[in-house]
C-alpha positions in Angstrom: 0.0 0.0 0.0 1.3 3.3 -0.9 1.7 6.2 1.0 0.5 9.8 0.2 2.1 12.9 1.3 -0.2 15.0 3.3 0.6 17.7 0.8 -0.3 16.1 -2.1 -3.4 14.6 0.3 -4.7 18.2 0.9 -4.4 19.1 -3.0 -6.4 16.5 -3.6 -9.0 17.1 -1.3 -8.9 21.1 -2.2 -10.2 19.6 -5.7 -12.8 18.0 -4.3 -14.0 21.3 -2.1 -15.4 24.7 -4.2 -14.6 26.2 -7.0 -13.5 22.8 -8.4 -15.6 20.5 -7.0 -14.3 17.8 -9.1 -15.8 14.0 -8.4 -14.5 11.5 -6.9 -14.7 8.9 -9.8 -12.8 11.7 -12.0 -9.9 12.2 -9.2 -9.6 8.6 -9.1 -8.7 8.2 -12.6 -6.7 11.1 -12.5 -4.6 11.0 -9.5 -4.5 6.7 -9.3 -5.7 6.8 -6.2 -8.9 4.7 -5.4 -12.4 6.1 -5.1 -12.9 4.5 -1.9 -9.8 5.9 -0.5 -11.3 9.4 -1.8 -14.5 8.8 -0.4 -13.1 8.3 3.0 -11.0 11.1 3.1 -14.1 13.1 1.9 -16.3 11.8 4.5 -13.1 12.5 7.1 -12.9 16.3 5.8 -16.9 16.7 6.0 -16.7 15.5 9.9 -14.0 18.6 10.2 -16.2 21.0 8.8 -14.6 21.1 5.2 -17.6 22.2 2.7 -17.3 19.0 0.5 -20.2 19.1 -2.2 -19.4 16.6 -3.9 -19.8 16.7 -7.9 -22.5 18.9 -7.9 -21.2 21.8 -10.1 -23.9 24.9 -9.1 -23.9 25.8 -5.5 -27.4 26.3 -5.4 -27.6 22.7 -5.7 -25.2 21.9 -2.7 -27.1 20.3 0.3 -28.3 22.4 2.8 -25.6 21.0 5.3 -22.6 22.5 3.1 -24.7 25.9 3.1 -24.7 25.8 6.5 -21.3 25.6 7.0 -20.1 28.4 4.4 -22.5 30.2 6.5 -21.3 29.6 9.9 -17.9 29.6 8.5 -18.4 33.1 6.8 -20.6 35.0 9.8 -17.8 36.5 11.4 -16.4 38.1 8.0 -16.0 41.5 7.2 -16.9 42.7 3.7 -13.7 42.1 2.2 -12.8 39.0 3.6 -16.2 37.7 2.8 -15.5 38.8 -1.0 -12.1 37.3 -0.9 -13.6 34.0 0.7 -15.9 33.8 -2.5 -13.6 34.1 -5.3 -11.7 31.2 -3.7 -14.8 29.2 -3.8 -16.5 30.4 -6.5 -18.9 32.1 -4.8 -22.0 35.0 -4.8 -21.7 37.3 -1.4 -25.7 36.9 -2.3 -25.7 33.6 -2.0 -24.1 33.2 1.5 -26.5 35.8 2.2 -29.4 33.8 1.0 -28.7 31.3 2.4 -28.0 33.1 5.9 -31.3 34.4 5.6 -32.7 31.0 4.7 -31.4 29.8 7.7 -32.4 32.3 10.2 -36.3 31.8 8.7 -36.0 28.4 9.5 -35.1 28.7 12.9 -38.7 31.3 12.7 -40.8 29.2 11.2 -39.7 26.1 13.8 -40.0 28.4 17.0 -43.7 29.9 15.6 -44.2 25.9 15.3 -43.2 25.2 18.4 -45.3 28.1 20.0 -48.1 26.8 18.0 -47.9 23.4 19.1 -47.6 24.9 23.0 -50.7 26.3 22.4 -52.4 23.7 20.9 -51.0 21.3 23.9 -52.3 24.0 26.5 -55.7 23.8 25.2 -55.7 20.0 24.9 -54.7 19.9 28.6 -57.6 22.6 29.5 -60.5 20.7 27.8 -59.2 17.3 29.2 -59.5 18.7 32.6 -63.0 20.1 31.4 -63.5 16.0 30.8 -62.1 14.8 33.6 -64.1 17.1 36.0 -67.4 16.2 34.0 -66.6 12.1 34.5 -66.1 13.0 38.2 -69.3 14.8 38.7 -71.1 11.7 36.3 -69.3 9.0 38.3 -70.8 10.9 41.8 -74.3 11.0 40.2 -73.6 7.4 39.1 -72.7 6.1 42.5 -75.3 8.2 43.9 -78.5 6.4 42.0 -76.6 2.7 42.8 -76.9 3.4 46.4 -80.6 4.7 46.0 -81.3 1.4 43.8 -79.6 -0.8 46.8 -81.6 1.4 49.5 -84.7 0.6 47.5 -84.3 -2.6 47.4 -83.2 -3.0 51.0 -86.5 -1.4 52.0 -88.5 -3.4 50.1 -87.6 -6.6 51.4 -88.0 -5.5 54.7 -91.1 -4.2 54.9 -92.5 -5.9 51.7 -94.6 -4.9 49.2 -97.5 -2.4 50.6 -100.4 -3.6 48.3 -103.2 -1.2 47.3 -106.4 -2.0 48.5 
């Protein structure tokens, strides 16, 4: 088995990463080195945080995962460096800024969900309280005309039945 220099190992995987974004199956044949080697240094730099899109040529076609990342990995830029950090990737300063805003109305739209939910749990809890209280007073009532049946009864066989004459 042959060893790679970690420089020639970080070329490679800088073809794999924006502007390039060359494939895996086209490094292989290129470079000699096999796919599944590729893949798993791929699937090592995506665990580090590396934006690794894959073969997918137009970044609006990137998973939402790699926009993501350019976004977190681009908040704390300054205009120029967030211009410079797009010509190295081949990147719109719109784009990261879609996507930034893509992201934040996400998080809205799952915390008015969540409130919305909240609410909808509150008033589930509220009417089955409402029930529970109603089965209480039914179950009383209930009880109630049991003991009046067994009273009834009770009487009757002690003093019989009073006939009408």
């Amino acid at each position: 088995m042959k060893r790679v220099s970690k420089e020639r190992k970080e070329a490679i995987l800088a073809k794999m990463m924006p502007p390039h974004n060359m494939s895996v199956p086209v490094l292989a044949e290129e470079t000699g080195i096999s796919a599944k080697t590729l893949y798993n240094w791929r699937q090592v730099a995506k665990r580090k945080g590396c934006v690794m899109p894959g073969n997918k040529k137009n970044a609006e076609q990137w998973s939402s995962a790699d926009r993501f990342n350019i976004v977190v990995e681009t908040a704390r830029f300054n205009a120029a460096e967030l211009s410079e950090y797009c010509r190295k990737k081949g990147l719109f300063p719109e784009q990261i800024q879609q996507w930034k805003q893509a992201c934040v109305e996400a998080n809205a739209t799952q915390q008015a969900h969540s409130k919305k939910a909240y609410e909808q749990l509150k008033q589930e809890q509220k009417k089955n309280n409402q029930l529970e209280k109603e089965l209480k007073r039914k179950e009383k009532a209930l009880a109630e005309a049991a003991a009046l049946l067994v009273l009834q009864k009770k009487a009757q066989a002690l003093w019989g039945e009073l006939e009408d004459d």
